[in-house]
C-alpha positions, 0 to 999 in steps of 0.5 A, spaced: 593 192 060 592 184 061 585 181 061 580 179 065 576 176 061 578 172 054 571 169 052 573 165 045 567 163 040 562 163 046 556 160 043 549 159 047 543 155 044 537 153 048 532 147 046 526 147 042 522 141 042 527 135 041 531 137 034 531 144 034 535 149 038 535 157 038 542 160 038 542 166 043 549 168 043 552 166 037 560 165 036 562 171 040 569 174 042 571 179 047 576 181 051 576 186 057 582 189 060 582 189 068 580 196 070 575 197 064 569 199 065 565 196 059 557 197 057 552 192 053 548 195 049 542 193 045 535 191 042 531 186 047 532 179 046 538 181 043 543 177 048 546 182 053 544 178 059 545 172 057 552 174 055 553 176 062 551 170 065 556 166 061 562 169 061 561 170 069 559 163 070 552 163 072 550 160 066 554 154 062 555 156 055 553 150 048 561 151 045 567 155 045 571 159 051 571 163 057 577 165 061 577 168 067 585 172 069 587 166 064 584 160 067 578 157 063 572 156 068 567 153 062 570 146 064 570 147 072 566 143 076 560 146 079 563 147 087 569 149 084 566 154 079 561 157 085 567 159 089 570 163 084 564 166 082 563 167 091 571 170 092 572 174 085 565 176 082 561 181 084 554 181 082 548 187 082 541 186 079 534 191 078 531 186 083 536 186 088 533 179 091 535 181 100 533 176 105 527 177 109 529 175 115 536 179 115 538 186 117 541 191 112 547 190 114 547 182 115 545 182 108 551 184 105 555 179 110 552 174 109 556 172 102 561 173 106 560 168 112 559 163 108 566 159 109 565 156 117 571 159 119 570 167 115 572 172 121 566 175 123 568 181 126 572 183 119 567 182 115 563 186 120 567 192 120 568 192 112 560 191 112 559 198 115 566 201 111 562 199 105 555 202 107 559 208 109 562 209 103 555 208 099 552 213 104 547 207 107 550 207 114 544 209 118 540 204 115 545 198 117 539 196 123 534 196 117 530 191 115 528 191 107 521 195 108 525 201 111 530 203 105 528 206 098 530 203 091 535 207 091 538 205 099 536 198 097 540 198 091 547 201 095 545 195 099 546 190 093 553 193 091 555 193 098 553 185 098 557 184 091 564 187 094 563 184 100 569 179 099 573 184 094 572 182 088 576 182 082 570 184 077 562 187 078 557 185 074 551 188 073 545 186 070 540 193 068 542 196 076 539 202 074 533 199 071 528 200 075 530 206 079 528 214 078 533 219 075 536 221 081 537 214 083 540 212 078 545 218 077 547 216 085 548 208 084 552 210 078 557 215 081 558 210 086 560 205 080 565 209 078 569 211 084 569 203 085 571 203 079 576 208 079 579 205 085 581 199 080 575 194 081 573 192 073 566 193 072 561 191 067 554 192 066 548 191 061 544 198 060 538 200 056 540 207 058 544 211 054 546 216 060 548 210 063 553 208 057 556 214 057 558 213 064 562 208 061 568 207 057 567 202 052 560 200 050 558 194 046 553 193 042 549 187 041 544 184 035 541 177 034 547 174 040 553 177 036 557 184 038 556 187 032 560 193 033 563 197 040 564 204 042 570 207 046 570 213 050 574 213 055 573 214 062 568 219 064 571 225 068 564 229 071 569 235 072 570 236 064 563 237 064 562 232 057 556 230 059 551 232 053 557 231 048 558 224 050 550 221 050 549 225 043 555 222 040 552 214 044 546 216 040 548 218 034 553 211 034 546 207 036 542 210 030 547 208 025 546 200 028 539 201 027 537 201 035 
């Protein structure tokens, strides 16, 4: 299976003052397989987010390197590197950040419709596909005062493939939603996943992770360990076994 993302010796420090600096990620390597479904796990400050954020592009790494489908992205231009984040990236956060002024269904046009020559009737019509698909389709009218956490969560993963992408991060998507949201959100996930979308997310959930297949475990910037399970099958009914193993490998991290 090739990989989608080769990240080598990545490091982050930011400022403090004007000769010190904090290490956030810290001479990091990874690699993900297209196709996996790949948790990060870990205490609070630990790094998780910033590792999404820097081997996605959203943030420039101090040191090392990112590939992305084997092109390094560390050294592109920022235009350019927004492109590949716009055309094959997709990305879910805990706070979803819709337009106000927009409809549901606009929304998730709108990344869309940003090239001027964008075939608005397409875009459309996959728009109302991908609503259908997370079961959101009666709200495509809506504004964002008229859908639950859990709606508006659907809304931000129909806005993240819109354009198809190769590779969805997630950042804590489940965070700030209840149970039943968060089993719904992440049933969604992967058959997304299953029909060949990469995805990758930061979870402090462990019911979360063992929906996954491959967890990464973070301390102090580095990874530190990682877990496979391989893919999560709810007709096999392993559930319980999957979290009580995940559990047990965290407790002996010293999470």
């Amino acid at each position: 299976m090739t990989n989608i993302i080769e990240a080598k010796s990545m490091t982050k420090k930011v400022a403090l003052g004007k000769e010190n600096e904090l290490p956030i990620l810290r001479d990091v390597n990874l690699e993900v397989k297209e196709g996996e479904f790949v948790s990060v796990m870990g205490p609070s400050g630990s790094g998780k987010s910033t590792l999404l954020y820097n081997i996605s592009g959203m943030d420039r790494m101090t040191s090392g390197s990112v590939k992305f489908k084997g092109r390094e992205i560390g050294s592109l231009k920022e235009e350019e590197l927004a492109k590949v984040r716009l055309k094959t990236m997709g990305f879910i956060f805990q706070d979803i950040n819709l337009l106000k002024n927009l409809s549901l269904i606009d929304n998730i046009m709108f990344p869309a419709l940003v090239p001027t020559d964008a075939d608005k009737h397409a875009v459309n019509q996959r728009a109302k596909k991908l609503m259908k698909m997370t079961g959101i389709e009666k709200l495509a009218n809506h504004n964002i005062t008229q859908g639950s956490g859990g709606q508006l969560q659907r809304v931000g993963i129909c806005r993240a493939l819109i354009n198809d992408p190769d590779i969805l991060f997630g950042d804590e998507p489940t965070g700030a939603l209840d149970s039943q949201s968060t089993e719904e959100i992440m049933s969604i996930l992967a058959q997304i996943n299953k029909n060949g979308t990469t995805v990758m997310l930061v979870t402090h959930d462990v019911k979360v992770a063992a929906k996954t297949e491959r967890i990464l475990f973070m301390v102090d910037g580095d990874i530190v360990s990682q877990k496979k399970i391989g893919k999560f099958d709810a007709q096999q009914g392993d559930r319980k076994e999957r979290e009580e193993s995940i559990m047990k490998w965290l407790m002996e991290n010293g999470f």
